[in-house]
C-alpha positions as CSV (number, residue, x, y, z in Angstrom):
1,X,-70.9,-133.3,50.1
2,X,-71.5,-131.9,53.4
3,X,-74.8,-132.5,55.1
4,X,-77.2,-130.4,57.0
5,X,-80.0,-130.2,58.6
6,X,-83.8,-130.2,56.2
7,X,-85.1,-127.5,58.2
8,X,-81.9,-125.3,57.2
9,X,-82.0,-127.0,54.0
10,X,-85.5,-125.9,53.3
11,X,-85.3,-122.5,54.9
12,X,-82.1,-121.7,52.5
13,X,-83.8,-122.7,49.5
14,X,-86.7,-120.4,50.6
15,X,-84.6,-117.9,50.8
16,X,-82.6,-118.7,47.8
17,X,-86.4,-118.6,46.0
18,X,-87.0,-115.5,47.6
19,X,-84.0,-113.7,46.6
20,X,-84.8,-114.7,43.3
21,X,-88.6,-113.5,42.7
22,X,-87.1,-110.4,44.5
23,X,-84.5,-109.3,42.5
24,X,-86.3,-110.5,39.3
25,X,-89.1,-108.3,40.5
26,X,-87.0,-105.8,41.1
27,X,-85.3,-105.3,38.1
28,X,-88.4,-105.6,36.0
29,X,-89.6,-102.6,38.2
30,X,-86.4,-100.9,37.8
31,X,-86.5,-101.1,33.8
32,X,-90.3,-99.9,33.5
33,X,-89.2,-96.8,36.3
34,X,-85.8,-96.0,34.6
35,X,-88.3,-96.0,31.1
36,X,-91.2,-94.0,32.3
37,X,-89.3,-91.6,33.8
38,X,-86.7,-91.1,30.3
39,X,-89.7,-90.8,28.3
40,X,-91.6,-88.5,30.9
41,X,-88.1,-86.3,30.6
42,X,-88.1,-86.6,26.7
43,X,-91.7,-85.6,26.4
44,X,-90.8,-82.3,28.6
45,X,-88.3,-81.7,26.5
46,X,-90.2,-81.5,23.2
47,X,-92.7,-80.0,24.2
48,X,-90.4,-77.0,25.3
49,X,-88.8,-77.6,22.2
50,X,-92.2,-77.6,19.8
51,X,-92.9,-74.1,22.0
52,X,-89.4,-72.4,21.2
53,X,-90.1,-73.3,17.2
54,X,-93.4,-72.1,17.0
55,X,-92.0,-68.4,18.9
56,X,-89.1,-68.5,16.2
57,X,-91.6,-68.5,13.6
58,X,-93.8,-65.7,14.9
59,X,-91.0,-63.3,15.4
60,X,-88.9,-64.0,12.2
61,X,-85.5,-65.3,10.8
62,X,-83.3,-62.0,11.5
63,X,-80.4,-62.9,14.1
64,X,-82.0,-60.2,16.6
65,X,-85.0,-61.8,16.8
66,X,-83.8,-65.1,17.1
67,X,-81.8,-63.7,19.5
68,X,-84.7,-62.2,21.8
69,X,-86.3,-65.4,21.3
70,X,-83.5,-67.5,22.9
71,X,-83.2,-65.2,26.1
72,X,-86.8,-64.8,26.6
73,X,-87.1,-68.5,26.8
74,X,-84.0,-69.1,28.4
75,X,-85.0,-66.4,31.0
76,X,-89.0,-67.9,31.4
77,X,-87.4,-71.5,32.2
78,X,-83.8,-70.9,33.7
79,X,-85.1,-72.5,37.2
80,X,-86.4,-76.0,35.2
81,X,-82.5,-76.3,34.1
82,X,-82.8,-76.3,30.5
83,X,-80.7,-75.0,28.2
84,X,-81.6,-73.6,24.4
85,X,-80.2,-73.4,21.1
86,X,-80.8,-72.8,17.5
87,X,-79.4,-74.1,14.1
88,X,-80.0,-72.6,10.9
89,X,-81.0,-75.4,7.8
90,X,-76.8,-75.6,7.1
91,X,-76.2,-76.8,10.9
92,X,-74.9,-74.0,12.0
93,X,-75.2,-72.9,15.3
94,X,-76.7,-69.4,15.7
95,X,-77.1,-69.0,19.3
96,X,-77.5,-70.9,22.3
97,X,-75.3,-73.3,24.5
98,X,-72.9,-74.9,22.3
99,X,-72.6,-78.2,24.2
100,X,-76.3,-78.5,22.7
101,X,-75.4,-80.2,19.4
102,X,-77.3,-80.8,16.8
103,X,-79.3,-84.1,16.9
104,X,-79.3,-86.5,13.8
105,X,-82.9,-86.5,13.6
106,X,-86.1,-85.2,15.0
107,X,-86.3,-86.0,18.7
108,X,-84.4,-86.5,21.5
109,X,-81.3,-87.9,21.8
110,X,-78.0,-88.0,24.1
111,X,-74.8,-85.8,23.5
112,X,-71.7,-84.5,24.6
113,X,-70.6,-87.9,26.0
114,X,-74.0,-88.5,27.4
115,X,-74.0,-85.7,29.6
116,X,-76.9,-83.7,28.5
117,X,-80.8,-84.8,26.9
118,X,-81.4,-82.8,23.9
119,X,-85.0,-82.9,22.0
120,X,-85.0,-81.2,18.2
121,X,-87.7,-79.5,16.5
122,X,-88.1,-77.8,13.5
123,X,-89.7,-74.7,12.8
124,X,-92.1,-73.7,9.0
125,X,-89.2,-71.5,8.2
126,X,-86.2,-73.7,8.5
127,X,-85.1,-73.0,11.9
128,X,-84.0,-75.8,14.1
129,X,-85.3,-75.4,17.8
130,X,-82.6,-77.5,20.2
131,X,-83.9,-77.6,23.9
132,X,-81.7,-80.1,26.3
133,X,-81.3,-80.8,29.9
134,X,-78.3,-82.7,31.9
135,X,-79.0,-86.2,31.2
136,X,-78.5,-88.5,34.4
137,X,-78.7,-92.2,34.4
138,X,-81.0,-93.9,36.7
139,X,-79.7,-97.6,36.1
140,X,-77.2,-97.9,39.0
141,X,-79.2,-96.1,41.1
142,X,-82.5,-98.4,40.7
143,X,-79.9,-101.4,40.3
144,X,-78.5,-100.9,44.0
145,X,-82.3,-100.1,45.1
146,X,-83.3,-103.5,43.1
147,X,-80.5,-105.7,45.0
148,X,-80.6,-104.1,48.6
149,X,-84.7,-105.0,48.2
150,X,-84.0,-108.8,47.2
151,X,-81.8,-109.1,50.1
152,X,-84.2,-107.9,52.7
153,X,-86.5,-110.1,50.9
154,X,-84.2,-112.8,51.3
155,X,-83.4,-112.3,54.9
156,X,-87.1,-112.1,55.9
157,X,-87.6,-115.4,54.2
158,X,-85.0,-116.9,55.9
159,X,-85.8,-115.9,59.0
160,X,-89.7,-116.1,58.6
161,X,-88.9,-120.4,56.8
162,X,-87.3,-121.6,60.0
163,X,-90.2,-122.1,62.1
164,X,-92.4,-122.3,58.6
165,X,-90.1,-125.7,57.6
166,X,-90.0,-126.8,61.2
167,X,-93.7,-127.5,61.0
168,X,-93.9,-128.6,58.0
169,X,-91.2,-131.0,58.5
170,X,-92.6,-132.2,61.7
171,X,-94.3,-135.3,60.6
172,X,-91.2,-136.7,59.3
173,X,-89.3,-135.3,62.9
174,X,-91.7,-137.7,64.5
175,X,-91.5,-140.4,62.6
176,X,-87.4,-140.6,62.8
177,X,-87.5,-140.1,66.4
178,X,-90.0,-143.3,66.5
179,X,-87.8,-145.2,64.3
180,X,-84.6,-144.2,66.2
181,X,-86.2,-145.3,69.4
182,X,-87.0,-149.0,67.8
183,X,-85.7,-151.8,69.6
184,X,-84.7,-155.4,68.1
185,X,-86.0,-157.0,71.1
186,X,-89.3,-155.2,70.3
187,X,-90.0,-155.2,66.6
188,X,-93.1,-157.3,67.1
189,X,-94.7,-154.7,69.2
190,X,-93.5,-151.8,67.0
191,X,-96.0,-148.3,66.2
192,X,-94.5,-145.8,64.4
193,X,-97.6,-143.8,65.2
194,X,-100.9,-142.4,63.4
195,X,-101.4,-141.2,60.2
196,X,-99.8,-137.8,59.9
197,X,-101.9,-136.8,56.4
198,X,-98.7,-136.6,54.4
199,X,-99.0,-138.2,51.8
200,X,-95.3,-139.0,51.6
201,X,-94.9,-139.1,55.0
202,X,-97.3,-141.9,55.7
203,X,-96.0,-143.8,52.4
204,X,-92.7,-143.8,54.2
205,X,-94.3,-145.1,57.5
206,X,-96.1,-147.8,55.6
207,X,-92.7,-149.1,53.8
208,X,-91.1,-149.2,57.1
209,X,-93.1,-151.0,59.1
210,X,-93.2,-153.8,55.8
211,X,-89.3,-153.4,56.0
212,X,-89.4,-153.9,60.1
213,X,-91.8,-157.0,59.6
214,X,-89.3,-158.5,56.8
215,X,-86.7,-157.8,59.6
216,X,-88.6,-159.5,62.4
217,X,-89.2,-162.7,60.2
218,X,-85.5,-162.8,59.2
219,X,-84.3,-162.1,62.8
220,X,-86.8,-165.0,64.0
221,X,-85.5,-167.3,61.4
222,X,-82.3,-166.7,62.1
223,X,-82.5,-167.1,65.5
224,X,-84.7,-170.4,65.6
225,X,-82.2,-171.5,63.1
226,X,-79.0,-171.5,65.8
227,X,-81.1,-172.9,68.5
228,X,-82.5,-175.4,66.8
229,X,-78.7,-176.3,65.6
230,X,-77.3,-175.8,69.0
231,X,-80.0,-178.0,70.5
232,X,-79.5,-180.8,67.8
233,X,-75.6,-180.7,68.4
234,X,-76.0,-180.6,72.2
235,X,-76.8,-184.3,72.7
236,X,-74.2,-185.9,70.3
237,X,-71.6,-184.0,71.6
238,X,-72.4,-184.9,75.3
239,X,-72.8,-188.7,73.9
240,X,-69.5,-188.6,72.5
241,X,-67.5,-187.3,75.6
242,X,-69.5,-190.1,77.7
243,X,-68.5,-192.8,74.6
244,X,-64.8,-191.2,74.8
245,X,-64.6,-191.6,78.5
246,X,-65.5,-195.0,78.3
247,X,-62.8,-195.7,76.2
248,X,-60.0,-194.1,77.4
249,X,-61.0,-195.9,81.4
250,X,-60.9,-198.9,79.3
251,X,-57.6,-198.5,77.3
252,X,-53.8,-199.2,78.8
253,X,-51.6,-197.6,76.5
254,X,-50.8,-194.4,77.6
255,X,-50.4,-192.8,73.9
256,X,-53.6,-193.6,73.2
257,X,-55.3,-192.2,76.7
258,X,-53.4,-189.1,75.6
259,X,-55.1,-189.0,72.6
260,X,-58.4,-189.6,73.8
261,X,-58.2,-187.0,76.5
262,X,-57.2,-184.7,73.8
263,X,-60.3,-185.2,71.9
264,X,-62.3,-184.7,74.7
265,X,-60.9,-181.4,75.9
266,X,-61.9,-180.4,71.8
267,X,-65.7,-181.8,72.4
268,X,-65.5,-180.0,76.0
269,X,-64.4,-176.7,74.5
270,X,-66.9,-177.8,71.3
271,X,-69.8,-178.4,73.8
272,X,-68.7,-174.7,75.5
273,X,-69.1,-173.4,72.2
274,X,-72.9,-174.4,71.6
275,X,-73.7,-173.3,75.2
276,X,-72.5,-170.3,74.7
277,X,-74.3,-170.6,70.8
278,X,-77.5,-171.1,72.8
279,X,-77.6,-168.5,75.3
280,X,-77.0,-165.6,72.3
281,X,-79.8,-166.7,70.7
282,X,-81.6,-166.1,73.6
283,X,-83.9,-162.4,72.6
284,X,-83.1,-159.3,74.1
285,X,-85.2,-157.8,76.4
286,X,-85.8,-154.1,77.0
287,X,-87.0,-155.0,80.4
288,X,-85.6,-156.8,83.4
289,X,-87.1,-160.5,83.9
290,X,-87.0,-160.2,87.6
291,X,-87.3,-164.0,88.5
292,X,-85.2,-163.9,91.6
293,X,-82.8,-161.6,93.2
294,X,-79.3,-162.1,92.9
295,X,-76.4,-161.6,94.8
296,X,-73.7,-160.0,92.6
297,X,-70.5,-160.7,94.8
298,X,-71.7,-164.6,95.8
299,X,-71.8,-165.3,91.7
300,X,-68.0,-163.3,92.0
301,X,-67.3,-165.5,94.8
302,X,-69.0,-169.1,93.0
303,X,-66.9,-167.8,90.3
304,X,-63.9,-167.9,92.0
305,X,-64.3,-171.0,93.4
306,X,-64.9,-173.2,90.2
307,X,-61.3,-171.4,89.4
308,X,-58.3,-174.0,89.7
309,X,-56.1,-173.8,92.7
310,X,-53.7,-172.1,90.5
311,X,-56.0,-169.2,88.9
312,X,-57.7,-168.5,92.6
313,X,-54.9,-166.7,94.0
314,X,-55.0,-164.4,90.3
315,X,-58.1,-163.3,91.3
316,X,-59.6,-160.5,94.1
317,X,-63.1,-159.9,95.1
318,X,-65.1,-157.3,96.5
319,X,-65.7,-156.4,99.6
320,X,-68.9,-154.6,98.6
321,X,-72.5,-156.1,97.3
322,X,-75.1,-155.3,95.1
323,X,-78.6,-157.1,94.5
324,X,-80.0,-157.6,91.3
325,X,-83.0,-159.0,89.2
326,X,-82.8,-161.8,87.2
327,X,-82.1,-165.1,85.6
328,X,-79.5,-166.2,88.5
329,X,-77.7,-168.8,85.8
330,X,-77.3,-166.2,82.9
331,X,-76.0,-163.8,85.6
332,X,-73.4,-166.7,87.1
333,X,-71.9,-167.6,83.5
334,X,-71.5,-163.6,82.4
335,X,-69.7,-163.0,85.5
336,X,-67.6,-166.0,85.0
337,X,-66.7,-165.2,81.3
338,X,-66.0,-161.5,82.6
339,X,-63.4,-162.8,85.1
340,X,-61.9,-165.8,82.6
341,X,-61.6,-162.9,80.1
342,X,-59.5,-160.7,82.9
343,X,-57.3,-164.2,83.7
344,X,-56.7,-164.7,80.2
345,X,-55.2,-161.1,79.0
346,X,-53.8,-160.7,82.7
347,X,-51.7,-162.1,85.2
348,X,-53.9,-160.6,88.1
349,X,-57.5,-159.9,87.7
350,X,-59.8,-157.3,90.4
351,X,-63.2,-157.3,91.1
352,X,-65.1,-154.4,92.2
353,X,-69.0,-154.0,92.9
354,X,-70.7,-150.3,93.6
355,X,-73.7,-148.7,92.8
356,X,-74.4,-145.5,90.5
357,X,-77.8,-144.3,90.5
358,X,-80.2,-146.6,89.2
359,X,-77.0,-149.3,88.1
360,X,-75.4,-152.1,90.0
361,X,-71.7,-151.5,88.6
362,X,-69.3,-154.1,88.3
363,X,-65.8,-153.3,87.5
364,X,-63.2,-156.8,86.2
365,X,-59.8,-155.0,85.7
366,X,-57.0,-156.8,84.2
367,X,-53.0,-156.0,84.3
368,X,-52.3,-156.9,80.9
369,X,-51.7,-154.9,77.8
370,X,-55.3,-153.3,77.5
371,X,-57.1,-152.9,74.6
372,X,-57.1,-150.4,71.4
373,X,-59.3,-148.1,71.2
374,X,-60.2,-149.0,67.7
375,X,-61.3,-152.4,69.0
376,X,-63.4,-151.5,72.3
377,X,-66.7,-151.9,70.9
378,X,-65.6,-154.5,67.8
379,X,-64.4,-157.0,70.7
380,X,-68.1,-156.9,72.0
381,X,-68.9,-158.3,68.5
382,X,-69.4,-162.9,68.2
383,X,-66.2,-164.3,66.7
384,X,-64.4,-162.0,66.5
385,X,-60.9,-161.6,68.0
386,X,-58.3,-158.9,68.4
387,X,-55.2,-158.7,66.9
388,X,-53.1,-159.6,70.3
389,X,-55.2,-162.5,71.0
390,X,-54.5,-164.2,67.7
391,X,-50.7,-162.8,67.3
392,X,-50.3,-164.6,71.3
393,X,-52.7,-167.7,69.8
394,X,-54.9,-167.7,72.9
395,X,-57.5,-170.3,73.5
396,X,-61.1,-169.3,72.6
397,X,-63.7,-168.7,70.0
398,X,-64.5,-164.3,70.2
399,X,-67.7,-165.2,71.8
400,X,-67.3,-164.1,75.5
401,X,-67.6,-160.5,75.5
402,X,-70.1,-160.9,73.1
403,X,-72.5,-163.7,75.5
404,X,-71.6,-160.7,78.7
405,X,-73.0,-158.2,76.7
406,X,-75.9,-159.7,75.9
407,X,-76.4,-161.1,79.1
408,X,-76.4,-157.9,80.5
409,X,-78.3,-155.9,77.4
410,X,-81.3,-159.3,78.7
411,X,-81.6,-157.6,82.0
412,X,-81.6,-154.1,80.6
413,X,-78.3,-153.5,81.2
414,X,-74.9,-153.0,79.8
415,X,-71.1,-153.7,79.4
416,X,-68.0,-151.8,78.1
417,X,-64.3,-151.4,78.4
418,X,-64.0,-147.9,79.7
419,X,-60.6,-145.9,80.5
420,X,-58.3,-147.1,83.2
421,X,-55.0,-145.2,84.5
422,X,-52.1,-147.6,84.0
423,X,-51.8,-150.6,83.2
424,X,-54.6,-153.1,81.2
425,X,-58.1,-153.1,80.8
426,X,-61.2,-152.6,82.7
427,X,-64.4,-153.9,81.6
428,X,-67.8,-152.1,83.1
429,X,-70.9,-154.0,83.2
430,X,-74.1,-152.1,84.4
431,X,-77.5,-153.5,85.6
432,X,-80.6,-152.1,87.3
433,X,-80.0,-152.4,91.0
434,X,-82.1,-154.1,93.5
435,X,-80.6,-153.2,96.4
436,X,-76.6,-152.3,97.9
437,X,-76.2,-154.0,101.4
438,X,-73.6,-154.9,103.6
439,X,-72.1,-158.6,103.7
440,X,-72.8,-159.0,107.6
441,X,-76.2,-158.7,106.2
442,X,-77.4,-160.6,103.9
443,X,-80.7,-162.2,103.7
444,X,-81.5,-165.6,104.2
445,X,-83.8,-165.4,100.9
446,X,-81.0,-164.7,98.4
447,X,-79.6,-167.0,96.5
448,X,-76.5,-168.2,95.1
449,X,-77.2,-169.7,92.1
450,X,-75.2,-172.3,90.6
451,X,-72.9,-171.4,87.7
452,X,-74.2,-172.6,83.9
């Protein structure tokens, strides 16, 4: 079913409604006109006829003198258009038009294929007075009439319920442009405005804001709930790489150090995991939390550095630099997911910083096989992994992209993978610029925060 708009919605059925009562209207007009005027005709008619029998009776029953009759009335009313005849008691025409037949009964009726309106009257000697006119036939006429007038109807409704439904509409206009403007960061702090006196309207309002409230409380839940479990599994896990490190100093056999340095590169990628857990269930924020300002190309640079010797040279840096607000640590491990994303799809990764408007822009470009377009925004999305990642089994959970994303969505920014010419992909992250400076100048009091 295709959709539409309620304000054209509305506006067609008032015109639809309109059409209606117009045409209905119409036609009942049409049928009392078409019926006054037949019998106003008929009672013409008769009474010409009722005239010509009562002069048939005063001047006899001879032929001559029905005769002088029928031209001295014919004469009288030749500019009204009717036409006369008369009929002795056998049916038999004696003079007149003969297209004026002889009706079945007294009155008026049509003949010769409709054509002509004949009304019948009898005179006290027998006589039978026919007086007729050409019949025409109103219907089509009045029917045309009838349907032109419902669609002018129509189209004045139509044009006269656009701004009509607008404003009556416009409570509902205000509340969905409240509701679209909701953020999840900011449920708690929600108004979806007055009262608008709708009755409906308002009963909507009311079930939202219980629905948002349900929301909130799940979202709270849900979110305590990962914490509390990434909290409760951060401290076993860092025991057991200690305990595990212990052991394997302690232990000769080089099978069994294998193993055990196995294991602990599982409970180092496992303690990743619930860092990376913990920092998601950190709430959005639909404003920047300016606790310091941070230099975007020394967290490229740190980044770069905590790289091994191997993955350094993969990797180049901006020349350019851009301040920003912001949790310094948070900003240190987005931009170090965003390049270990770049190294891990790519063999060479580039880094590039400028500033649009408003936006620090950082650009991490990649030479590998890019990414479908079906899957730019579903890769943003926690655990979950594209279809060339798991064909080439590459290391990692499908939480990266989604911790840079939030990170940046924290400090009122954003990230995407936007078009690229040739080869691989390039991944855009955006946030509110402090300030764009050159590197011979940079401030003693900016810091480079250490990596989480």
């Amino acid at each position: 079913m295709s959709s539409g708009s309620l304000v054209r919605r509305v506006a067609q059925g008032s015109a639809l409604a309109a059409f209606a009562a117009a045409l209905l209207a119409a036609l009942g007009t049409m049928g009392l006109a078409s019926y006054l005027i037949q019998r106003a005709e008929d009672r013409r008619l008769e009474e010409a006829a009722v005239t010509f029998a009562v002069e048939l009776d005063q001047d006899g029953v001879d032929l001559d003198a029905i005769k002088e009759v029928h031209r001295d009335e014919s004469e009288e009313l030749e500019h009204t258009g009717m036409l006369f005849a008369v009929y002795d008691s056998d049916g038999q025409l004696l003079v007149g038009d003969h297209r004026l037949r002889l009706p079945s009964s007294i009155g008026c009726a049509n003949v010769n294929e409709n054509t002509l309106r004949v009304c019948r009257a009898q005179s006290d000697r027998g006589l039978e007075a026919i007086v007729g006119a050409a019949h025409v036939t109103l219907l089509p006429v009045l029917a045309a009439a009838a349907i032109i007038a419902a669609l002018v109807a129509a189209a004045l409704a139509w044009i006269a319920s656009i701004p009509i439904s607008r404003h009556v509409i416009a409570p509902l206009t205000r509340l969905r442009s409240r509701i679209a403007d909701l953020e999840v960061a900011t449920l708690s702090s929600t108004h979806l405005g007055a009262s608008d006196g709708v009755i409906e309207v308002d009963a909507l309002r009311s079930t939202i804001t219980e629905m948002i409230s349900r929301v909130e409380r799940a979202l709270e839940l849900a979110h305590r709930f990962a914490a509390n479990a990434a909290h409760e599994l951060r401290t076993p896990l860092t025991t057991a790489r200690a305990e595990l490190e212990l052991v394997s100093n302690e232990m000769r056999d080089p099978v069994f150090r294998a193993n055990v340095a196995r294991a602990e590169q599982k409970l180092a990628e496992l303690s990743t995991l619930v860092e990376r857990l913990l920092i998601l269930c950190l709430p959005e924020r639909s404003e920047i939390d300016a606790y310091e300002a941070v230099s975007l190309r020394d967290l490229l640079e740190d980044t770069v550095e905590a790289l091994p010797t191997e993955d350094r040279e993969r990797v180049e840096v901006s020349d350019d630099d851009a301040l920003v607000h912001g949790d310094g640590a948070l900003l240190a491990t987005m931009t170090a997911n965003a390049v270990a994303n770049g190294l891990k799809f790519g063999a060479r990764v580039w880094t590039k910083l400028s500033v649009s408007g408003h936006d620090a822009v950082i650009h991490i470009d990649d030479d590998g096989l890019g990414i479908a377009d079906v899957d730019r925004e579903r890769v943003f999305e926690p655990f979950f992994r594209s279809h060339s990642a798991l064909r080439d089994r590459l290391p990692g959970h499908g939480l990266g992209l989604a911790l840079i994303r939030h990170i940046a969505q924290t400090h009122g920014g954003s990230a995407y993978f936007v078009e690229k010419s040739g080869r691989g992909a390039r991944l855009e992250i955006r946030l509110p610029v402090a300030q764009l400076r050159p590197r011979a100048d940079q401030p003693t009091g900016c810091r480079r925060p250490a990596r989480a």
